[in-house]
C-alpha positions as a printed Julia matrix, in Angstrom:
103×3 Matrix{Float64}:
  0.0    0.0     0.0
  2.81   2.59    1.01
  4.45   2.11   -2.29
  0.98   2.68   -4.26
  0.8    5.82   -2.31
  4.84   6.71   -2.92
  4.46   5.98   -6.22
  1.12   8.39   -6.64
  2.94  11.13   -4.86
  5.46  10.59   -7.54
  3.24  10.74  -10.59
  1.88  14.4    -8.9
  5.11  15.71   -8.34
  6.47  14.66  -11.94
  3.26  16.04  -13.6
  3.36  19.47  -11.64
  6.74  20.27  -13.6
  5.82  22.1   -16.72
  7.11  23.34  -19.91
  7.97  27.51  -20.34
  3.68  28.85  -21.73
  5.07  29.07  -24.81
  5.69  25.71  -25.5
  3.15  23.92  -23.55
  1.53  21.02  -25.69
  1.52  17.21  -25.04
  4.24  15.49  -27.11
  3.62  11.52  -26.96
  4.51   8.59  -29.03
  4.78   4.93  -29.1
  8.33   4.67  -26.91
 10.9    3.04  -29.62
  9.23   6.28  -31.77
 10.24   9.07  -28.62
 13.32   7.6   -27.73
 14.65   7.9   -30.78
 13.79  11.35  -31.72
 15.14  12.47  -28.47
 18.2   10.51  -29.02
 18.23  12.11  -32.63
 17.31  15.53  -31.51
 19.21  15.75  -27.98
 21.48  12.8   -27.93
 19.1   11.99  -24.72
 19.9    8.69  -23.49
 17.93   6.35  -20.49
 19.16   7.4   -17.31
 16.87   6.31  -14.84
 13.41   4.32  -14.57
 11.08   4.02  -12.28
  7.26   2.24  -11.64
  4.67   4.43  -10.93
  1.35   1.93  -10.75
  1.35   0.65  -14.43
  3.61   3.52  -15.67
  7.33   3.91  -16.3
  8.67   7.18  -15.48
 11.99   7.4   -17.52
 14.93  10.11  -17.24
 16.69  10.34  -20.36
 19.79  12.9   -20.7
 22.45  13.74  -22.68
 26.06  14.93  -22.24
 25.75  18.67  -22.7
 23.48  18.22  -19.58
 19.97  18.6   -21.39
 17.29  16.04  -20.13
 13.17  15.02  -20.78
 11.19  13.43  -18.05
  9.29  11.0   -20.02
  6.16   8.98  -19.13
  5.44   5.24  -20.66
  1.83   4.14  -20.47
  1.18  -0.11  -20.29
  0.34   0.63  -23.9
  3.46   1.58  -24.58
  2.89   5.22  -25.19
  5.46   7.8   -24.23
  4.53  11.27  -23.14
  7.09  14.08  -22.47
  6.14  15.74  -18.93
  8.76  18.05  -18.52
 12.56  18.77  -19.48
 15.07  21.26  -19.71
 19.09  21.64  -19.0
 21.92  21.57  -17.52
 21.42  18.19  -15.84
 24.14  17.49  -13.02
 24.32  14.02  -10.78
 25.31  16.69   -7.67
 22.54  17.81   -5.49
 21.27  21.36   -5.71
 21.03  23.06   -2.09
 18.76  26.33   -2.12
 20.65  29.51   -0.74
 19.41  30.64    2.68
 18.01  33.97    2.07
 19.1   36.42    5.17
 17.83  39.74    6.42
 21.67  40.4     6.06
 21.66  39.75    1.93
 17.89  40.68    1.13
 18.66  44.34    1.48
């Protein structure tokens, strides 16, 4: 049960990421079809996978540090939820905004 609800909270959190309003459509295609126009396109390659219920959420990413968050349907459709650049393995830390620095 705990991973159902893990993996739901995942599936939110993935689809609240959104493209820039100017390019905000749904791109989606059988998977063989998406991976290799990203591959074409970005040079993306399959970083990381994940189960979400019957879905695969897939992170595909390249070397110049672009990357697509893509999401596989049991009918083996692919849909881009988000993606963007400069990808890094390190972890981000937000900056502590002080009294000090905000004026």
């Amino acid at each position: 049960m705990r991973k159902a609800v893990l993996s739901s909270a995942l599936i939110v959190a993935v689809a609240s990421f959104t493209f820039p309003a100017q390019a905000q459509q749904t791109i989606c295609a059988l998977r063989d079809d998406m991976g290799k126009m990203l591959d074409q396109r970005f040079a993306e390659q399959p970083k990381a996978a994940g189960l979400a219920g019957e879905q695969i959420v897939e992170l595909l990413v390249s070397e110049n540090g672009s990357w697509t968050i893509l999401v596989t349907n049991a009918d083996g459709r692919s849909c881009v939820v988000t993606g963007g650049e400069e990808w890094t393995e390190k972890p981000i830390l937000p900056t502590k905004v002080t009294k000090e620095n905000s004026t």
